[in-house]
KEKEKE-484176 format. One record per residue (C-alpha): residue number from 1; x, y, z. Coordinates in nm, 2 decimals, always signed. Layout:
N
<node NUM; <X; Y; Z>>
...
END
This chain:
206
<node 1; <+18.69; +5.71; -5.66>>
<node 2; <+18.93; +5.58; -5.40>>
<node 3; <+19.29; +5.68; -5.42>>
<node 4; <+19.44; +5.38; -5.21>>
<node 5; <+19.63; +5.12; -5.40>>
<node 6; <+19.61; +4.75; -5.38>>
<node 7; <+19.84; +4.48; -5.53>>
<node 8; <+19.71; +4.35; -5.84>>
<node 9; <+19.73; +3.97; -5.95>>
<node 10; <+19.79; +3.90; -6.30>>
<node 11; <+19.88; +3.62; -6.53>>
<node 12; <+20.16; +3.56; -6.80>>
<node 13; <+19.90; +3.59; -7.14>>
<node 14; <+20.22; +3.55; -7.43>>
<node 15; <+20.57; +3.67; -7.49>>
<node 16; <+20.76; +3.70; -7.77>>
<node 17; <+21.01; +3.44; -7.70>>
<node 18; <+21.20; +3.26; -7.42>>
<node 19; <+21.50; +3.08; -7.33>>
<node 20; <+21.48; +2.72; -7.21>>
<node 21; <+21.43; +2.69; -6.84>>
<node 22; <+21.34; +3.07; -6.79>>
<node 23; <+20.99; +3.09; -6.92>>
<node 24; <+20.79; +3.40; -6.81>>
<node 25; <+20.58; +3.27; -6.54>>
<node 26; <+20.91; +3.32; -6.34>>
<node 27; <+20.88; +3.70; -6.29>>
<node 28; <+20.52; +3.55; -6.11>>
<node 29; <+20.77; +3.45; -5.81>>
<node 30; <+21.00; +3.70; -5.60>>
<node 31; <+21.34; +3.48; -5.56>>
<node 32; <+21.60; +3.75; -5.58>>
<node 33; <+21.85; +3.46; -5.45>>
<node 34; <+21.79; +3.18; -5.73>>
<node 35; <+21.95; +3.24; -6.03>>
<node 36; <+21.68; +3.09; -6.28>>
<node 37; <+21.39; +3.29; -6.14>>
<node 38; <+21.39; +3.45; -6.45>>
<node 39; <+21.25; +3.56; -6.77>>
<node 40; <+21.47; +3.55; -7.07>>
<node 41; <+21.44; +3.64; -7.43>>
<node 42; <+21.62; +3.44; -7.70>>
<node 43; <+21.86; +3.70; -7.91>>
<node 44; <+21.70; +3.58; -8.21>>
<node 45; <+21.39; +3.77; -8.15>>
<node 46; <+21.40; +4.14; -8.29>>
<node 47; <+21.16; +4.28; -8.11>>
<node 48; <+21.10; +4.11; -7.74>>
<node 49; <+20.79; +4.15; -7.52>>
<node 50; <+20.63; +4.03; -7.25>>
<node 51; <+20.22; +4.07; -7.22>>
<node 52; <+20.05; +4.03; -6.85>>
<node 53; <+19.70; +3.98; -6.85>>
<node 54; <+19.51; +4.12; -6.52>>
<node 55; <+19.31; +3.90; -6.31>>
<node 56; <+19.03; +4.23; -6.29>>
<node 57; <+18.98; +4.54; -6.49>>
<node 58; <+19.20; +4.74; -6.26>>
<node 59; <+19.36; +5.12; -6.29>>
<node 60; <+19.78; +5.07; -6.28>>
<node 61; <+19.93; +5.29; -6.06>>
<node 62; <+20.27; +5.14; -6.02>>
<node 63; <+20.49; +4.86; -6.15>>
<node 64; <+20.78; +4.72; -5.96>>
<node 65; <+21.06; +4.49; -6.08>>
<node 66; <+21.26; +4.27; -5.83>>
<node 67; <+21.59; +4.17; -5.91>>
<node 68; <+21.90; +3.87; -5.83>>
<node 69; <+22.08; +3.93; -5.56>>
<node 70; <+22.40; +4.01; -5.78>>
<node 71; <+22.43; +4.29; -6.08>>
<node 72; <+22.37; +4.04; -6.39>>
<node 73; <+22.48; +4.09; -6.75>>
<node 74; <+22.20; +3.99; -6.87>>
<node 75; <+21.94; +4.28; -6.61>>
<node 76; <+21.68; +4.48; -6.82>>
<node 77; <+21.84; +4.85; -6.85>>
<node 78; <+21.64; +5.08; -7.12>>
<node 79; <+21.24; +4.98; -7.17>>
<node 80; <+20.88; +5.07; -7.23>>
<node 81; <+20.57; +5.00; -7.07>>
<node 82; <+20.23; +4.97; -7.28>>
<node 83; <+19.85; +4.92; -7.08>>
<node 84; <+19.52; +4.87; -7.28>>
<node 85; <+19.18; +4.72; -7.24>>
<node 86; <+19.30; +4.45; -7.55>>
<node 87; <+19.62; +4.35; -7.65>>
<node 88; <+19.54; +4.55; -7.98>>
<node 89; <+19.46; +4.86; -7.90>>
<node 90; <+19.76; +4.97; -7.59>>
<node 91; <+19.90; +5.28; -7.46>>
<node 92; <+20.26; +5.40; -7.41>>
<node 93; <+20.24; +5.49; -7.03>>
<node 94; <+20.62; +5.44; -6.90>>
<node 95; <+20.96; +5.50; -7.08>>
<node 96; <+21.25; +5.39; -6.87>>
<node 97; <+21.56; +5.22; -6.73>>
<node 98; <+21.67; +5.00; -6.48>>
<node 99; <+21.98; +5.05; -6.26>>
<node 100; <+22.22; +4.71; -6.26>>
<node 101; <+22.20; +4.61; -5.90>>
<node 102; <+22.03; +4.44; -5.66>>
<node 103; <+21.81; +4.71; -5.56>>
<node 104; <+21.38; +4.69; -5.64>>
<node 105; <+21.30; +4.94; -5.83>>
<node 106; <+20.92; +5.10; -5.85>>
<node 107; <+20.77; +5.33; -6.10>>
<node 108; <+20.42; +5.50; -6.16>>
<node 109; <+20.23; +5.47; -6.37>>
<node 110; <+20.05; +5.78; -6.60>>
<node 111; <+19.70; +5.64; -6.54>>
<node 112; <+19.57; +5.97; -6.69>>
<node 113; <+19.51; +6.04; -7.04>>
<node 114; <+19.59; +6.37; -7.17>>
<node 115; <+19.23; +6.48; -7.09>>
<node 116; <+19.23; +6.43; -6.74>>
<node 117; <+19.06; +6.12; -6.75>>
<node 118; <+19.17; +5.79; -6.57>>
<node 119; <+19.19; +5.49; -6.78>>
<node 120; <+19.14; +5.10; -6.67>>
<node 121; <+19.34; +4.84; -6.85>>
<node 122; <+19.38; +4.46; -6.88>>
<node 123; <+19.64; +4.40; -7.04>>
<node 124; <+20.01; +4.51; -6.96>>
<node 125; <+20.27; +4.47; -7.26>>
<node 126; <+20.65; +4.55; -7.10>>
<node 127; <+20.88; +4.54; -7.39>>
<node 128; <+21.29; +4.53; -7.32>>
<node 129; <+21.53; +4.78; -7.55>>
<node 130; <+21.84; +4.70; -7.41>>
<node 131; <+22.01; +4.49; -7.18>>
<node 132; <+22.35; +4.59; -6.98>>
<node 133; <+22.61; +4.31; -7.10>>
<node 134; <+22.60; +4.33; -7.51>>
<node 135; <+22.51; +4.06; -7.71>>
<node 136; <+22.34; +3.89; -7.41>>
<node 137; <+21.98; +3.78; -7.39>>
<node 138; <+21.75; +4.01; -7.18>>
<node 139; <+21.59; +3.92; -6.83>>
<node 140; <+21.31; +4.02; -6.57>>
<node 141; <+21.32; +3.83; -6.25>>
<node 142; <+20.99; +3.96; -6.10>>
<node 143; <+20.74; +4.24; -6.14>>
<node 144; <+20.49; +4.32; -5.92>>
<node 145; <+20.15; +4.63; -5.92>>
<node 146; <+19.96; +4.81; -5.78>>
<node 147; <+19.66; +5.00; -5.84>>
<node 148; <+19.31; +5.04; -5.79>>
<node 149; <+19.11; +4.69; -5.80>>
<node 150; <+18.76; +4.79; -5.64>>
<node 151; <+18.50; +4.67; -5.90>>
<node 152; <+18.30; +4.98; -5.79>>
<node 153; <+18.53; +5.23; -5.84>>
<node 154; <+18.69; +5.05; -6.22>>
<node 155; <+18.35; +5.05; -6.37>>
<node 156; <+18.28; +5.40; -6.27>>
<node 157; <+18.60; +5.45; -6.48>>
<node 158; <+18.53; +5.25; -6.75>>
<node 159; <+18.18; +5.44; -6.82>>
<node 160; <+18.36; +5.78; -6.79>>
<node 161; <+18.64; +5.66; -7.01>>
<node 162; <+18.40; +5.46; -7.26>>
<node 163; <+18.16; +5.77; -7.32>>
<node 164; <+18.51; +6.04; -7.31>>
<node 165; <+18.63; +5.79; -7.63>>
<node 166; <+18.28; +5.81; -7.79>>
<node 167; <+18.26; +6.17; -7.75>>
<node 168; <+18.59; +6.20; -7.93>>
<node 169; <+18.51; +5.98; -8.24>>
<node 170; <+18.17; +6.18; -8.28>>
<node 171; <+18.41; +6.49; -8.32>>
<node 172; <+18.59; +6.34; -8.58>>
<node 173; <+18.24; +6.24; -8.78>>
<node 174; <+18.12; +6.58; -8.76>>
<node 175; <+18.45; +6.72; -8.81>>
<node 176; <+18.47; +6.55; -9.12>>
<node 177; <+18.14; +6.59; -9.22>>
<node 178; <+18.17; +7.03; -9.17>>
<node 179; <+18.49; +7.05; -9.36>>
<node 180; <+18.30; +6.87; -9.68>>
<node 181; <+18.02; +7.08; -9.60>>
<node 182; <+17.76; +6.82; -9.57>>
<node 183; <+17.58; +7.03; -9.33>>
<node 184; <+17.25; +6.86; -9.32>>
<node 185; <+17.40; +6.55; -9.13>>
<node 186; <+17.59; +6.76; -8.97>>
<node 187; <+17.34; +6.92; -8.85>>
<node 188; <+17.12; +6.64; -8.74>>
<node 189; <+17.38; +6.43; -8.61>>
<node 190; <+17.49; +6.74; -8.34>>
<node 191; <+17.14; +6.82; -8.28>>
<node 192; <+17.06; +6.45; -8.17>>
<node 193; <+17.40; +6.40; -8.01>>
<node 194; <+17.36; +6.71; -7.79>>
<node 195; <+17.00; +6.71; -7.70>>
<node 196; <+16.95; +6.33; -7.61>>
<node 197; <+17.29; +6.13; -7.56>>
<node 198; <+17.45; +6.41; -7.38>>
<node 199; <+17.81; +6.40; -7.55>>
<node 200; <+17.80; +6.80; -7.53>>
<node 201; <+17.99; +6.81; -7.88>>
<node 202; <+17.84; +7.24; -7.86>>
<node 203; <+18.03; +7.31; -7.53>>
<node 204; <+18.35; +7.16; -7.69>>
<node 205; <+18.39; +7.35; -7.95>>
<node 206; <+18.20; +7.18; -8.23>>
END
């Protein structure tokens, strides 16, 4: 798979709130000098959140938030990053903070799960958990990413990822089904598994 990263487009797919005049397709535009290119939250919201849904099945190397040209009361400081395939099923990948300047800042991304395997992703949730000035309302004025968008290369991915999480849920079955001691599904299940689906549940300690 290639290693070179390309700029991924993406649309605004729902946010948890906004305040009027700074909807979220604002971070969509990089206008560090206007004042309103902006996403805000409304403090009524508990919990705030942004969700960007990727033009392509892509692998997220980077994210990059643009900011005014002045430190703002109301900048992002303290926040997490989630990534997923759906919006219901997403993984904590980035937990971070923001300095209060002018200054881009870019992070990257853990596109890695914790088995060494590479995961692609469509959806990308960026949730707020503080802002700088207190009791103010929370902004992002841009965010841009990069990754890997050949189709090639992402559905090569996606197989290896789709058949690593299949793997992994047959280890739970069987694991289940030796602690109870039903051995004869057990049995049949790992033979089948092994021999003709190629999970290789024996080599991994089952």
């Amino acid at each position: 798979m290639g290693t070179s990263s390309d700029v991924i487009e993406y649309t605004i797919h729902d946010c948890s709130s906004f305040s009027t005049n700074f909807h979220p397709e604002n971070i969509l535009v990089d206008n560090p000098s206007n004042s309103k290119s902006r996403w805000t939250t409304q403090n009524s919201e508990p919990v705030h959140w942004i969700l960007l849904r990727l033009n392509n099945l892509s692998i997220l190397k980077s994210i990059t938030f643009g900011k005014h040209q002045y430190a703002n009361a109301c900048n992002m400081k303290e926040f997490k990053v989630y990534i997923g395939i759906t919006p219901e099923n997403m993984t904590q990948v980035l937990h971070s903070s923001l300095k209060n300047d002018s200054i881009r800042e870019s992070f990257s991304i853990r596109h890695h799960n914790s088995a060494g395997r590479c995961f692609p992703t469509r959806f990308i949730k960026i949730e707020p958990l503080s802002v700088y000035g207190q009791s103010f309302s929370t902004s992002i004025w841009h965010v841009s990413l990069t990754g890997i968008i050949n189709e090639a290369s992402v559905e090569e991915v996606k197989r290896d990822y789709d058949q690593f999480r299949e793997t992994r849920v047959m280890q739970h079955i069987l694991k289940h089904l030796r602690q109870r001691r039903l051995l004869t599904p057990y049995n049949s299940i790992l033979t089948q598994s092994s021999c003709h689906r190629g999970y290789g549940l024996k080599r991994m300690g089952m």
